[in-house]
N, C-alpha and C positions, 0 to 999 in steps of 0.2 A: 227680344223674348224668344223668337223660332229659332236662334242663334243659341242661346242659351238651353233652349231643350232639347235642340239638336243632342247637341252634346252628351246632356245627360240620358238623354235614346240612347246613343251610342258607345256610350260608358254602363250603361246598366244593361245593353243588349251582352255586349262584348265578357260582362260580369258573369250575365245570366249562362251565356254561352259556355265559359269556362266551364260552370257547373253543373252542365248537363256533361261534361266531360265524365266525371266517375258514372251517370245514369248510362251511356252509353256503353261505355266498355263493362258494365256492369250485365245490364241488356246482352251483349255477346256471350258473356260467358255462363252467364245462366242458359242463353240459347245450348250453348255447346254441352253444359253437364244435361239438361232435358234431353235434349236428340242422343245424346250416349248413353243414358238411363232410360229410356223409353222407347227408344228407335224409331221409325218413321209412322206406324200403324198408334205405337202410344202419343206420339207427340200431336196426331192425325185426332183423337178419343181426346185427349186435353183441350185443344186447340176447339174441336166443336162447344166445349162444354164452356170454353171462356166465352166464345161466340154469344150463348145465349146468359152468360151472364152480362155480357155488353150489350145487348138487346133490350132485356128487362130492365136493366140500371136504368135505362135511354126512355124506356117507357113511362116510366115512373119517374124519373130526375125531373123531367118537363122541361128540359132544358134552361135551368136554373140555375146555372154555375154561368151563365154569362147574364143574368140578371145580375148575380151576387157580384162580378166583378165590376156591372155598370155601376151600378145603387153604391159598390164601395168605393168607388171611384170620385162618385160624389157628397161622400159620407161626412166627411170634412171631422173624421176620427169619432160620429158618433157610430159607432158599428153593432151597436145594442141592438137594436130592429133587427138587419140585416142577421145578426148569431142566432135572436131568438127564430124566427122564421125560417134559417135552416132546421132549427131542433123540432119546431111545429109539424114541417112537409115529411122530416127523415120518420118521427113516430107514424107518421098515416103512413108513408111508401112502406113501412117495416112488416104494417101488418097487410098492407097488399102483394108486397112480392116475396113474403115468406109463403102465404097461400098460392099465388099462382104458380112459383116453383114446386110446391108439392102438388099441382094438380098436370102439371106438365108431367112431373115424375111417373103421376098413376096414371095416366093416359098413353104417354109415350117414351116409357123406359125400353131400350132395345131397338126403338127406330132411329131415324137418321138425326132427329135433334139432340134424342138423350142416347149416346150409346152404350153398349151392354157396358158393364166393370161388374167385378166380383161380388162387392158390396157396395149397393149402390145408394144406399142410407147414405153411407160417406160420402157422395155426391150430390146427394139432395144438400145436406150440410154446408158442404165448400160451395155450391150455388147460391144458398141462402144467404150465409154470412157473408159471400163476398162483395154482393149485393152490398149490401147496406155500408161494409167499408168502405167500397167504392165510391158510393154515394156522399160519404164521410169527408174523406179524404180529398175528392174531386172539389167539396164547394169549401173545403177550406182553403184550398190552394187559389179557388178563386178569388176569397175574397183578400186571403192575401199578397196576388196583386195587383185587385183594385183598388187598394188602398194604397200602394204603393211599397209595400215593406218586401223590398226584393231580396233586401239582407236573407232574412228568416226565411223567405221560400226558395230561394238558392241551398239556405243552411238544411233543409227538410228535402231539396232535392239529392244533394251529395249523401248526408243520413241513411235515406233510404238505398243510395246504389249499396253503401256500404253493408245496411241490413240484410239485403239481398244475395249480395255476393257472399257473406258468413254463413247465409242460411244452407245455401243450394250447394257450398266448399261441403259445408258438413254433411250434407243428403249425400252428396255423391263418396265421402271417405266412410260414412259410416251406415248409410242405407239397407247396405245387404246384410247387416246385426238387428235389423229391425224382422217380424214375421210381417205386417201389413204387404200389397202389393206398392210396385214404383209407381204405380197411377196418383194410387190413398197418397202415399208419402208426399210425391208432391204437392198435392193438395192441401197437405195438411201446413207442410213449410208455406205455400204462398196465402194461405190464412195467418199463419204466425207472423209474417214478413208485413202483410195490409193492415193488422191490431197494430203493432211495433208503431208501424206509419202516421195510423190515427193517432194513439199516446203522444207522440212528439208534436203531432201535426195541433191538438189541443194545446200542449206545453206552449208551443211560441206561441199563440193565440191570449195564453195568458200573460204575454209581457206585454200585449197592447196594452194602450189605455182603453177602455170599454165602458159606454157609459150601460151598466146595466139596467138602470133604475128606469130607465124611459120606455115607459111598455110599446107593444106591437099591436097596433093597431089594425081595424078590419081594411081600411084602406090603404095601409100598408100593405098586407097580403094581396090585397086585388090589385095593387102599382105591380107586385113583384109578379103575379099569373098572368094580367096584360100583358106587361114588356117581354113577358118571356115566348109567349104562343109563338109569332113569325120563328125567331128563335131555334121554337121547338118544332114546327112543322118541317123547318130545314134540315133539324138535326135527324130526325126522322129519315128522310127523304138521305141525306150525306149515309146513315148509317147501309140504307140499299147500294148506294153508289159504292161504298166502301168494304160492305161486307156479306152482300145476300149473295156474291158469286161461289160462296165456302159451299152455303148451306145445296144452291144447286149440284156442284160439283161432288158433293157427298152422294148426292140421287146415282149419279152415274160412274164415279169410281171408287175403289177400290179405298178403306179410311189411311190406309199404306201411303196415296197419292194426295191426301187431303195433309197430311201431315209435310211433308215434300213441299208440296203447294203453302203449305202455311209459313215453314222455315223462310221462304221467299219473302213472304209477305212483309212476315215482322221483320225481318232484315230491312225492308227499304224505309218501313214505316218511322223506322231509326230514326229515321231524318225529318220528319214531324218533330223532333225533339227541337231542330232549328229553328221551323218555320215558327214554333209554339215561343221559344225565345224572342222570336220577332214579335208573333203578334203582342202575347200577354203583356209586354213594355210600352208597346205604343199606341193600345188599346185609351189606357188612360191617360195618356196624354194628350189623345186626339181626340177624346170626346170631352174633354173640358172648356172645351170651345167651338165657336161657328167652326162648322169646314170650308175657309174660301178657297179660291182656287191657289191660291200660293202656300197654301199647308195640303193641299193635296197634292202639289207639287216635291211635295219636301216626303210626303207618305210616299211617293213615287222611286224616290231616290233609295230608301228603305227598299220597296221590293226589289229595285234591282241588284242592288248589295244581295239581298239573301240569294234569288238567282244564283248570280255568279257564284256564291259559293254553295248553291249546292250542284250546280255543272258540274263545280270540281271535284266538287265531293263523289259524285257518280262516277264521274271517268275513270279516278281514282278505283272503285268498289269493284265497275268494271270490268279494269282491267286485271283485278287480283282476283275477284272470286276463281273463275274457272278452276285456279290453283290450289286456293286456299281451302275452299268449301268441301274437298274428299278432304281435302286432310286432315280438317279440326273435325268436323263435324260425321266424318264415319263416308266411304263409299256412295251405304247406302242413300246418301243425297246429293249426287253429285248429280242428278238432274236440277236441283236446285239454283246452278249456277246460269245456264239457262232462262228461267223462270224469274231469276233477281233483275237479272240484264235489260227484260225486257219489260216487267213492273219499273225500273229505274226509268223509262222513256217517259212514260205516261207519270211516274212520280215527281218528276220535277212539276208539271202542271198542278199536282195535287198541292203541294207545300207551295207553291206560289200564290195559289189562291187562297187560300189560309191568309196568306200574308196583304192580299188583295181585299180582301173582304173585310181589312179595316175601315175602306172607307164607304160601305155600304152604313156598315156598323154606328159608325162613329158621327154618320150622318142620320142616322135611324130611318134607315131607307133599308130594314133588314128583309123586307119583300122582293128587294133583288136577287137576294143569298136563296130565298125560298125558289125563287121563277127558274133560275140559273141550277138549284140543286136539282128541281124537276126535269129539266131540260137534260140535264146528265143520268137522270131514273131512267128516261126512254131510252137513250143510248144504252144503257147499261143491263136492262132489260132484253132489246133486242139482240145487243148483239153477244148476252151471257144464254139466251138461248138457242141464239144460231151457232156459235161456237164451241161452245162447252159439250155437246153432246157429238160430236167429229172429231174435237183435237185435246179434249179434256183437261189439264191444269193450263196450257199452254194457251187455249180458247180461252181460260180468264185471265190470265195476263194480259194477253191483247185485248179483250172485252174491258177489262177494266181501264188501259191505256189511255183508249179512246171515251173512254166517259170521262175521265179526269179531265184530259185535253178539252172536251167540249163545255165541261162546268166552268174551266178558265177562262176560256173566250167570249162564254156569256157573261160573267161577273164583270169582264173588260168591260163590257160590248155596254151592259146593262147602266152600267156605273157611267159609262161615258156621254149616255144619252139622258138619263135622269139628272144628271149635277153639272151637264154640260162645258164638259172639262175635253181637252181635245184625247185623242188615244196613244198615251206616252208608249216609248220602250219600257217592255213590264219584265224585261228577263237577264237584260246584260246592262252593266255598269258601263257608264260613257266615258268622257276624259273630265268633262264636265263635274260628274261626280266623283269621280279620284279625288279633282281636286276640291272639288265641296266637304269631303271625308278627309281629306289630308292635311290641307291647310289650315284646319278650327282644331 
């Protein structure tokens, strides 16, 4: 049977993988039409304002899209609860974070969370709705797969590169016929582009089979708010580690440098599209049973496969940005290439834990993920305020580096001593595993 799902891990990682292909190069070239259409100070005023739509999503989601993917994991195809109970939480989050975005608006339009734009209605707007798409979008893709239907969320990942790249080809050929400013425009294309996403993202939803008729029960809702707290505490805690270095870094330079610094960012984060391929597959495979220690053995082999290839993936990135990054993306970011190189170090730790943190999960021992993201806040605190105010973008690369690296080695560390499993190679594939990958 571990033989048998090996495989299908590996065929459906390998699947899944393919079709982050068009999201990827899609991700690029929309990076590149934004940075030419906005230049570094716009892309700098974007870039905060998605900030605090990922914040609020985060606040109000409760970390619910890995409840939705547990619960569908063991759904056994009735996913009637689990749909209605998104629709339930999305109507209360809609009318919470439609108000708390209008009251961030009238509090602090012009400061360093909401920066100045023209019209800044159009921004209240694009914050509000994207919210709630995201929210949309995020727990369908969970539950599609927890249930396991990789076909349909592979076919909704390629869809959307394609919607994306159509939208943002047209913004950049036909933009400057429009009167709005290039900020609005965008805005308004990545509102059209997240609708577009949902539409489909419903569409496959309706070729499951769905048992509707089975209502949703009060103790249904309280299984899905329980299992999700640790969850959501961590995700909390991940979103500091991961993104409160922006919000400082705007305190002290320049939105020109925040924009510079972001280009970086979402460049390496790219590669979350990997580790995401890994985990989302082997998520539900590995929680539909005990974790002994010989399937955690076999989750092992898994992380080191991703490792290795995001090593190479980096050296690769590595060694071309310097080049590459003046000449797609304009001059003015050619401090960028810098700033990717050195997020690239500290990134591999990041997407390996991801991929590590299956087996907290899977063992629901999700208090590890929580201990280990806290352990990385302190890090990431301290040293985003000793650094960030001296060496400015370059203080949060290495700030952040160093808190990746320490979230890793506690999820080891943590994971090793609660399930009592010895402390495998977590980062390079052996010969051993070659041939465990090769041979089947």
């Amino acid at each position: 049977m571990i033989v048998q799902g090996k495989l299908s891990a590996t065929q459906n990682i390998s699947f899944n993988l393919l079709s982050q292909v068009p999201l990827i190069l899609s991700g690029i070239i929309v990076s590149i039409i934004t940075a030419r259409l906005l230049g570094a100070e716009g892309k700098g005023i974007i870039g905060i304002y998605t900030q605090n739509i990922i914040l609020i999503n985060l606040l109000f989601g409760l970390g619910l899209n890995q409840a939705a993917t547990y619960f569908s994991s063991k759904a056994k195809n009735n996913l009637g609860p689990i749909l209605k109970f998104g629709l339930f939480h999305s109507i209360i989050s809609l009318i919470i974070t439609v108000s708390l975005a209008l009251v961030l608006f009238l509090k602090n339009h012009g400061y360093t969370m909401i920066p100045e734009i023209d019209d800044f209605y159009w921004a209240y707007i694009y914050m509000s709705v994207s919210i709630i798409l995201n929210q949309g979008n995020g727990y369908i893709n969970a539950v599609l797969f927890g249930s396991q239907e990789y076909r349909e969320a592979n076919k909704l990942s390629i869809l959307k590169a394609i919607i994306s790249t159509i939208l943002f080809s047209s913004l950049y050929a036909f933009g400057d016929r429009i009167n709005n400013s290039m900020i609005i425009q965008v805005m308004i294309v990545s509102l059209i582009g997240n609708a577009l996403q949902l539409l489909l993202g419903l569409k496959g939803l309706n070729r499951l089979k769905i048992e509707w008729e089975q209502p949703l029960t009060i103790q249904q809702i309280k299984s899905f708010y329980l299992f999700s707290k640790d969850g959501y505490l961590s995700s909390i805690l991940n979103y500091i580690n991961y993104r409160i270095d922006i919000f400082i870094l705007a305190y002290y330079v320049p939105i020109s440098e925040i924009g510079i610094y972001l280009l970086a960012v979402n460049l390496s984060q790219m590669f979350w599209l990997v580790s995401d391929s890994f985990s989302k597959i082997l998520i539900p495979i590995f929680t539909k049973k005990p974790l002994t220690q010989f399937r955690i053995s076999i989750i092992f082999r898994f992380v080191r496969l991703h490792g290795t290839a995001v090593i190479m993936l980096s050296f690769i990135v590595s060694v071309l940005s310097p080049l590459l990054i003046p000449t797609i993306f304009g001059d003015e970011f050619s401090e960028t290439a810098l700033l990717l190189n050195i997020l690239l170090i500290g990134n591999l730790f990041a997407c390996s834990s991801k991929v590590l943190s299956i087996i907290p999960f899977a063992s629901n021992n999700l208090r590890i993920n929580v201990i280990a993201t806290s352990i990385g806040v302190a890090f990431t605190l301290i040293f985003d305020f000793t650094l960030i105010p001296i060496f400015g973008s370059i203080g949060a690369a290495i700030a952040s580096s160093i808190s990746y690296l320490s979230i890793f080695i506690s999820v080891l560390l943590l994971s090793s001593i609660k399930l009592q499993f010895p402390v495998y190679n977590p980062l390079v594939l052996s010969n051993e595993d070659f041939k465990f990958f090769i041979s089947r």
